[in-house]
Structure formats: structure tokens, C-alpha cells
C-alpha positions as CSV (number, residue, x, y, z in Angstrom):
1,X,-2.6,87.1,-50.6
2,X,-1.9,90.8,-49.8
3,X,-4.6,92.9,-48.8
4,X,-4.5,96.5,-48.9
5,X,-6.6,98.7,-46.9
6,X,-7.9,102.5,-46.7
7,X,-9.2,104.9,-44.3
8,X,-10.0,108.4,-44.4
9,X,-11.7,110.7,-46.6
10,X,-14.9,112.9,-47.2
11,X,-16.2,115.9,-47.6
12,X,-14.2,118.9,-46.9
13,X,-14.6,122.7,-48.0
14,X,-12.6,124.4,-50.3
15,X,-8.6,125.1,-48.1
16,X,-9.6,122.4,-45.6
17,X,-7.1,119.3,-44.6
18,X,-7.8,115.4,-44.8
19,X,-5.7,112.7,-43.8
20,X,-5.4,109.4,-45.8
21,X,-4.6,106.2,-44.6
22,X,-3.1,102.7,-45.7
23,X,-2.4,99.6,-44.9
24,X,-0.5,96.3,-46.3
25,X,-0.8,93.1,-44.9
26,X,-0.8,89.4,-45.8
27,X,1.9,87.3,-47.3
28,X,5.0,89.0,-49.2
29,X,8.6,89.6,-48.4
30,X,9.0,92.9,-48.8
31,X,7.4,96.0,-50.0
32,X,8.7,97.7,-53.1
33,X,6.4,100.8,-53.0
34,X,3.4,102.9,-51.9
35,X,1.3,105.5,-52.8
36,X,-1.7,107.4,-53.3
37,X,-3.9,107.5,-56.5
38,X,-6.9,109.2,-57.5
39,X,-9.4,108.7,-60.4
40,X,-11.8,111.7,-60.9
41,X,-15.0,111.8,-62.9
42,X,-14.6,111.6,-66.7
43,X,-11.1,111.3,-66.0
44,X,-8.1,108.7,-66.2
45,X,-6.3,107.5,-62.4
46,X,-3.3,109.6,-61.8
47,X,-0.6,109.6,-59.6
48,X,-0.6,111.6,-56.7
49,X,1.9,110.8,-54.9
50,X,4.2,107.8,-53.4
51,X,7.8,106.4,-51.5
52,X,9.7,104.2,-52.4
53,X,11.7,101.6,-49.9
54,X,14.7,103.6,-50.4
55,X,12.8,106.7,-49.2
56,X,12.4,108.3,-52.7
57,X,9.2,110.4,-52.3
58,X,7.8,111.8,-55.5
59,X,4.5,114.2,-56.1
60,X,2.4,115.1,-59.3
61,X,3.1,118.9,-60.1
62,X,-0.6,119.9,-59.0
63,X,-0.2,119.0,-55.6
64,X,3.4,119.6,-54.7
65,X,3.5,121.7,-51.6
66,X,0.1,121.0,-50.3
67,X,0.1,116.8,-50.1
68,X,2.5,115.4,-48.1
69,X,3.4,110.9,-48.1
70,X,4.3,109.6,-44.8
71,X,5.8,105.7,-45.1
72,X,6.3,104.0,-42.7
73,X,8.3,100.2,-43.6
74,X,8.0,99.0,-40.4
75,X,4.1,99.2,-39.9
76,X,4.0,98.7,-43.8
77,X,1.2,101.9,-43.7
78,X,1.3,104.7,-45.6
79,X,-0.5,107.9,-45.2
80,X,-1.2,111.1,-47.5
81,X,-1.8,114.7,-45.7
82,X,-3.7,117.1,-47.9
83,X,-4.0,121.0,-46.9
84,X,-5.1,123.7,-49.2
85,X,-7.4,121.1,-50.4
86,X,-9.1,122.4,-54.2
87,X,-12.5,121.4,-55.5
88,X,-10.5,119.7,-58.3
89,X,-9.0,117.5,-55.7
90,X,-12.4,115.9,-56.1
91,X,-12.0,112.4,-56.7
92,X,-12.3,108.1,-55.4
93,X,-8.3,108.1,-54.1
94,X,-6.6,104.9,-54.1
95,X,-3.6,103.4,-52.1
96,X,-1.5,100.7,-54.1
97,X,1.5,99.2,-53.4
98,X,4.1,96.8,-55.2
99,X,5.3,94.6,-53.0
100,X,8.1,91.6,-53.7
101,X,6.9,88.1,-53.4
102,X,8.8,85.3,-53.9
103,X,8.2,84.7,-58.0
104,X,8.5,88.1,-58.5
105,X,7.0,91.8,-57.7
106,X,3.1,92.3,-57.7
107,X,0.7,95.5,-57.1
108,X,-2.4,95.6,-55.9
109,X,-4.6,98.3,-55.3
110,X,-7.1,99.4,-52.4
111,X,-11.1,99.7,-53.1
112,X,-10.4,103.5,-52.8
113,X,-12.2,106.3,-51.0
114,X,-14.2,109.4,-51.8
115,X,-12.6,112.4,-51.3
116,X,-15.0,115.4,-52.4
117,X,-14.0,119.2,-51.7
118,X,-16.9,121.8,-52.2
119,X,-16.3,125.3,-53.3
């Protein structure tokens, strides 16, 4: 099985930083990608950010500038910076990852983490 776990998060003024973190372990060969989430109330879950093994980083427009992914294959972790944090930030973030097993490619998703910025 492939468990995937996260740290970080809280509550953090309106311009403050927080620093989320992720980890992948258990049984698979390699991992495809990671990345961040994030689910807000009333709302759908939408991409915030992730890398690819090839090192392809993307971002959603909203936080372009202000989030920053650090991968890292070799400790199969991956970590999301946040600055300039917004009150619309507010929301459970999630780390998932797609990772290749040997009868194909699976994701799986952390238990995610509350991130709550106040005005």
C-alpha cells in the first residue's frame, strides 16, 4: 500500500507564510507526480499546485507568484511555501500523488490539513 502523509498548516493572518509538507511511502516503483490541493467551503478541490518527475512545475493562476512546490524524488516529499497568504486561501489542503506500481499508475490522496487565514 502507499501511504501519504501531511504536515503543516493553521492559522495565519492575512500576508503571513506557512509551509506544507508531504510524504510518500510504502510499496510502488516509482512516483509519477505530486502536489498540493485544497477544497474550500461550498467549494469544489482545486489544484494548487504540483511537479512532475521530469521536473514540470505548474501553479493555478491565483497563486502564481506567492506559492512555491519544492520535490524532492529522492526523499519522495514534497513541500508547498505559501507567502502573501489571502483569507481566500482558506481551505482543508491536500497532498496527492500518482505513483507507478507494477499493474499500472495509482493516486492517492492525503487526509488533508486546515489552512485558515484571517483578515
Amino acid at each position: 500500500q502507499v501511504q501519504v502523509e501531511e504536515s503543516g498548516g493553521g492559522l495565519v493572518q492575512s500576508g503571513g507564510s506557512l509551509r506544507l509538507s508531504c510524504t510518500v511511502s510504502g510499496r510502488f516503483l516509482s512516483i509519477v507526480t505530486m502536489g498540493w490541493y485544497r477544497q474550500a467551503p461550498a467549494k469544489e478541490r482545486e489544484l494548487v499546485g504540483m511537479v512532475t518527475r521530469d521536473g514540470i512545475i505548474i501553479y493555478t493562476d491565483s497563486v502564481k507568484g506567492r506559492f512555491t512546490i519544492y520535490g524532492d524524488n529522492a526523499k519522495n516529499t514534497v513541500d508547498l511555501q505559501m507567502n502573501s497568504l489571502k483569507p481566500e486561501d482558506t481551505g482543508v489542503y491536500f497532498c496527492r500523488t500518482e505513483v507507478q506500481r507494477v499493474f499500472g499508475q495509482y493516486q492517492y490522496w492525503g487526509q488533508g490539513t486546515q489552512v485558515t487565514v484571517s483578515s
